[in-house]
C-alpha positions as a printed NumPy array, in Angstrom:
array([[ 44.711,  72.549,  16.937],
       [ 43.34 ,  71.295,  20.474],
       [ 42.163,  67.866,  20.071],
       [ 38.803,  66.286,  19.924],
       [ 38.456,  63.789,  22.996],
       [ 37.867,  60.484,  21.565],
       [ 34.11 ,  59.24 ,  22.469],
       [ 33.985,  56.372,  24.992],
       [ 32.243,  52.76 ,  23.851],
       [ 29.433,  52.422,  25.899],
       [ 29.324,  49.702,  27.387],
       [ 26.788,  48.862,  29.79 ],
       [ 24.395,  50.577,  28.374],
       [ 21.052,  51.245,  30.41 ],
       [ 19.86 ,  48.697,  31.883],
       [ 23.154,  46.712,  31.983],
       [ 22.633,  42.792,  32.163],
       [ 18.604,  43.077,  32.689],
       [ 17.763,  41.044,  29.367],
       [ 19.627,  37.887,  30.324],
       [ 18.272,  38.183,  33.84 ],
       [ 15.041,  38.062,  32.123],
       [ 16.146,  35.499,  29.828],
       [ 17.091,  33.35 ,  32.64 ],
       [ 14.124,  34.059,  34.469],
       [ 11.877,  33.137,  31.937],
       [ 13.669,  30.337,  30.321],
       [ 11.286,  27.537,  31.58 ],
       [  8.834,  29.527,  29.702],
       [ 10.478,  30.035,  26.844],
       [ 11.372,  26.63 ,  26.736],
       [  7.7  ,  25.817,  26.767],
       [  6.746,  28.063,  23.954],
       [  8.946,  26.729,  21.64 ],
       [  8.186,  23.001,  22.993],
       [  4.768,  23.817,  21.613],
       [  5.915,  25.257,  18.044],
       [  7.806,  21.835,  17.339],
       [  4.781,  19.886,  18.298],
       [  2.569,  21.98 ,  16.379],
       [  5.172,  21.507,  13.139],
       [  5.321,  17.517,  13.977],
       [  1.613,  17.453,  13.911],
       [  1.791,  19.541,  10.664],
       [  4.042,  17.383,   8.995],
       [  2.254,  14.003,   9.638],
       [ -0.459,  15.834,   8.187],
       [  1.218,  16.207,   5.242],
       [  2.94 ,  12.702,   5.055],
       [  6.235,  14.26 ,   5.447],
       [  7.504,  11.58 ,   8.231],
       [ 11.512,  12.632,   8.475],
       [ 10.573,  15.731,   9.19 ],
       [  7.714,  14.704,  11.567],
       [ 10.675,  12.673,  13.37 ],
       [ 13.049,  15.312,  13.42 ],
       [ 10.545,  18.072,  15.184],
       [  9.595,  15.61 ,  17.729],
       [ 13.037,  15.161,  18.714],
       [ 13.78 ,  18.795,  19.166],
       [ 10.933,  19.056,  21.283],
       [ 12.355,  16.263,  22.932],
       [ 15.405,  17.968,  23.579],
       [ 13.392,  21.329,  24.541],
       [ 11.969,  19.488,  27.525],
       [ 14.772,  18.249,  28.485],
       [ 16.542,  21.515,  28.902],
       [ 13.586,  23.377,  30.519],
       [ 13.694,  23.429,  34.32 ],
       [  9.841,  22.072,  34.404],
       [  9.226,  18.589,  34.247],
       [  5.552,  18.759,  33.592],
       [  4.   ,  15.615,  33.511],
       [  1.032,  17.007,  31.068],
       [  3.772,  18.234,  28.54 ],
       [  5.259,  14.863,  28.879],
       [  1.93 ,  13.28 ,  28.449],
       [  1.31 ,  15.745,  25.272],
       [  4.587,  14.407,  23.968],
       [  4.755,  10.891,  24.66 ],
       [  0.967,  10.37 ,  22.841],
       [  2.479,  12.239,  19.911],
       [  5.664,  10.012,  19.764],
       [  2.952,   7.172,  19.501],
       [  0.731,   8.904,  16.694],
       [  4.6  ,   9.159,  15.005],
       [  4.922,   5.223,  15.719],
       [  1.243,   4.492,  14.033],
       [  1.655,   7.084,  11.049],
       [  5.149,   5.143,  10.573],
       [  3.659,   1.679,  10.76 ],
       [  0.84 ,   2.737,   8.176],
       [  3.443,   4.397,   6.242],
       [  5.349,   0.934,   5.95 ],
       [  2.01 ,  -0.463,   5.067],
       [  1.248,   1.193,   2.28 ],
       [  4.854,   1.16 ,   0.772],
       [  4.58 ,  -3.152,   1.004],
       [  1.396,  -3.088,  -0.194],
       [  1.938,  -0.685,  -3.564],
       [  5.501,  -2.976,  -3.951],
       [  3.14 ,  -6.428,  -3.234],
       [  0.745,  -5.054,  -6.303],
       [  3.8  ,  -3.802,  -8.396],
       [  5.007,  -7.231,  -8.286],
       [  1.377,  -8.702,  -9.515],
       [  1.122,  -6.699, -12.299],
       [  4.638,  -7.647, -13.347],
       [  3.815, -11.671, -12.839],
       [  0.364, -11.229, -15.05 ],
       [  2.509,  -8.767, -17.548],
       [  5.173, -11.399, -18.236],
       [  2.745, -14.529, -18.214],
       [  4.061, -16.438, -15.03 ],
       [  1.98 , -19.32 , -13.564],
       [ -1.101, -18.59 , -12.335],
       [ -0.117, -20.327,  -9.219],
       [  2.477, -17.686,  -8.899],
       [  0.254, -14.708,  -9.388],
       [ -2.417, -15.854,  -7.476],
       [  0.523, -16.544,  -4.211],
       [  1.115, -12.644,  -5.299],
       [ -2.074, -11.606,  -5.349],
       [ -2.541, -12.984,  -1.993],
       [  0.118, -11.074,  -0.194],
       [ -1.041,  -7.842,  -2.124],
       [ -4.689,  -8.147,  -1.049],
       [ -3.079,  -9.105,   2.804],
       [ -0.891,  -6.037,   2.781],
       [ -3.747,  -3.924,   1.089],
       [ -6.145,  -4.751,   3.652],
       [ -3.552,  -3.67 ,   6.681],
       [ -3.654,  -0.306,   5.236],
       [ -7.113,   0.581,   5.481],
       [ -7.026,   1.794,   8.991],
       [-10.649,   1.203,   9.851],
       [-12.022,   2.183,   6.065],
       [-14.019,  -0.216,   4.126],
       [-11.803,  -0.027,   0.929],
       [ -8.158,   0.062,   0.812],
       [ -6.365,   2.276,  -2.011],
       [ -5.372,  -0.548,  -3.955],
       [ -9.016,  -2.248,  -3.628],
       [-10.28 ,  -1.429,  -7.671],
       [ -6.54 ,  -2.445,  -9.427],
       [ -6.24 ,  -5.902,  -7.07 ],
       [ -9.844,  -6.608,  -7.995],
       [ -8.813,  -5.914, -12.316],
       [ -6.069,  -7.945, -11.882],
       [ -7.748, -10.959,  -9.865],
       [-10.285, -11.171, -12.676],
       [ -7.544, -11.207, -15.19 ],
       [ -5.972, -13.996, -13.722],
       [ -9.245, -15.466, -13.008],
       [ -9.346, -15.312, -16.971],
       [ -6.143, -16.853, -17.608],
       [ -6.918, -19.746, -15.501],
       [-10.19 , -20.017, -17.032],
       [ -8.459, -19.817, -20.398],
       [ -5.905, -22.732, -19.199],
       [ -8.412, -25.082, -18.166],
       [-10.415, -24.65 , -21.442],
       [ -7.301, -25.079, -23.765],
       [ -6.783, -28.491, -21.492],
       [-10.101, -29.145, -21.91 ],
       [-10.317, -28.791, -25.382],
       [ -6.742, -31.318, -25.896],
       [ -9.22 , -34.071, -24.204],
       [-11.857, -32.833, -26.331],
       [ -9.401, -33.688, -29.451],
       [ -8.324, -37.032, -27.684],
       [-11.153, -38.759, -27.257],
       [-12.485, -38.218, -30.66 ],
       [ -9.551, -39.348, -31.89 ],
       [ -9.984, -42.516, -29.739],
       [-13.767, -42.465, -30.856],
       [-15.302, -41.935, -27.343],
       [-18.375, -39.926, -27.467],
       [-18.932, -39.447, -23.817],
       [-15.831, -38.741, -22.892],
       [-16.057, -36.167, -25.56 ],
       [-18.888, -34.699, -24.651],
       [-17.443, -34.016, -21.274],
       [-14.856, -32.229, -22.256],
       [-16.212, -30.06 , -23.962],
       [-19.223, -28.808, -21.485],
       [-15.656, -28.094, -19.491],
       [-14.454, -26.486, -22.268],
       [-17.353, -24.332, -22.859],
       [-17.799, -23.611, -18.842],
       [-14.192, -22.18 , -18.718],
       [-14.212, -19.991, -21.842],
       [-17.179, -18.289, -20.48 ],
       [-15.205, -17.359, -17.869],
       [-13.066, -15.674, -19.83 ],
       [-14.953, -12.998, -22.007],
       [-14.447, -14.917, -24.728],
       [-16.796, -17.84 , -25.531],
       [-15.477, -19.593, -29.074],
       [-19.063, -20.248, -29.763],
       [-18.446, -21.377, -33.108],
       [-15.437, -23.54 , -32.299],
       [-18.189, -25.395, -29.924],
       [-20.5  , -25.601, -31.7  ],
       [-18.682, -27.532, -34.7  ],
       [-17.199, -29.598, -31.844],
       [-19.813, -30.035, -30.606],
       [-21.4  , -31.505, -33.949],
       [-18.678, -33.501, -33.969],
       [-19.498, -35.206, -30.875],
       [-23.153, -35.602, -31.975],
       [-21.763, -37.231, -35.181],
       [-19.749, -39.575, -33.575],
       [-22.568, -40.83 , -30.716],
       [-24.547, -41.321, -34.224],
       [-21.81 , -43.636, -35.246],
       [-22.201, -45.15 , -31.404],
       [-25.328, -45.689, -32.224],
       [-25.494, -46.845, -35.893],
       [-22.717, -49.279, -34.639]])
């Protein structure tokens, strides 16, 4: 049996090196193209809120620039005013996660009954922070829930003031004072309307009870 001559690799091939001549050749080119792809993705990912991975395609194309042999100032310029849209989106961003935290904390002062100086201090900083996110619209996103929950503690005060009210009401019947009385009670009243909820009859037979006793003032 005469043996088959084993076959020979190839291993230039034809052509030999050409494609990583071209490579190199090209490679500021190439460096551009792909440049371009990670800015487009940045751009598409602010888009879509997605802000680590906005970050993280910027600095690849970063690094792409870096590596390609041209410097060009209007890929720079393309770049660096992207890096800045990153630095606003960021900023807003941060905005908006203070501002929903500032309103959390509201609703959890109103929902456990805290002072009303401490809610309104709250309610403050949420309507500050809500405002800083509105980036040049009229309403911010928190504008409907700040405004429900500034009316209800707009009622609790309201409902404070009358329930003081009404104690003075109390004491200066009790210390037969008529005017005094009467006073109190047109506070009274003027608060509970405030709150949605007006006692009327309460008033009223208070109120009978401070015509009763200017009677007496009188009579006497």
């Amino acid at each position: 049996g005469v043996k088959e001559p084993a076959e020979v690799p190839q291993t230039g091939g034809p052509g030999g090196q050409k494609p990583s001549s071209q490579q190199a050749a090209g490679r500021s080119g190439f460096s551009q193209e792909i440049f371009k792809m990670e800015l487009d993705a940045a751009r598409r990912f602010m888009s879509a809120g997605q802000l680590q991975r906005a970050k993280s395609s910027l600095l690849s194309a970063r690094k792409t620039i870096s590596r390609g042999s041209s410097n060009s100032p209007t890929l720079q310029q393309e770049l660096h005013e992207m890096e800045l849209r990153l630095k606003n989106f960021e900023e807003k961003e941060s905005a908006k996660i203070q501002a929903a935290k500032a309103l959390a904390d509201v609703k959890h002062a109103v929902e456990k009954g805290s002072s009303v100086e401490e809610s309104k201090e709250l309610l403050e900083k949420a309507k500050a922070l809500n405002s800083e996110t509105q980036g040049g619209q009229s309403l911010g996103p928190h504008d409907s829930e700040i405004s429900k929950l500034e009316k209800s503690i707009q009622a609790t005060e309201a409902q404070h003031e009358g329930d003081k009210a009404l104690a003075e009401v109390g004491e200066a019947l009790g210390h037969g004072l008529a005017d005094q009385a009467a006073q109190a009670l047109e506070r009274a009243k003027v608060a509970f309307e405030k709150t949605g909820n007006k006692r009327e009859t309460e008033m009223q037979a208070l109120n009978q009870q401070v015509m009763a006793l200017k009677q007496t003032e009188g009579a006497g």
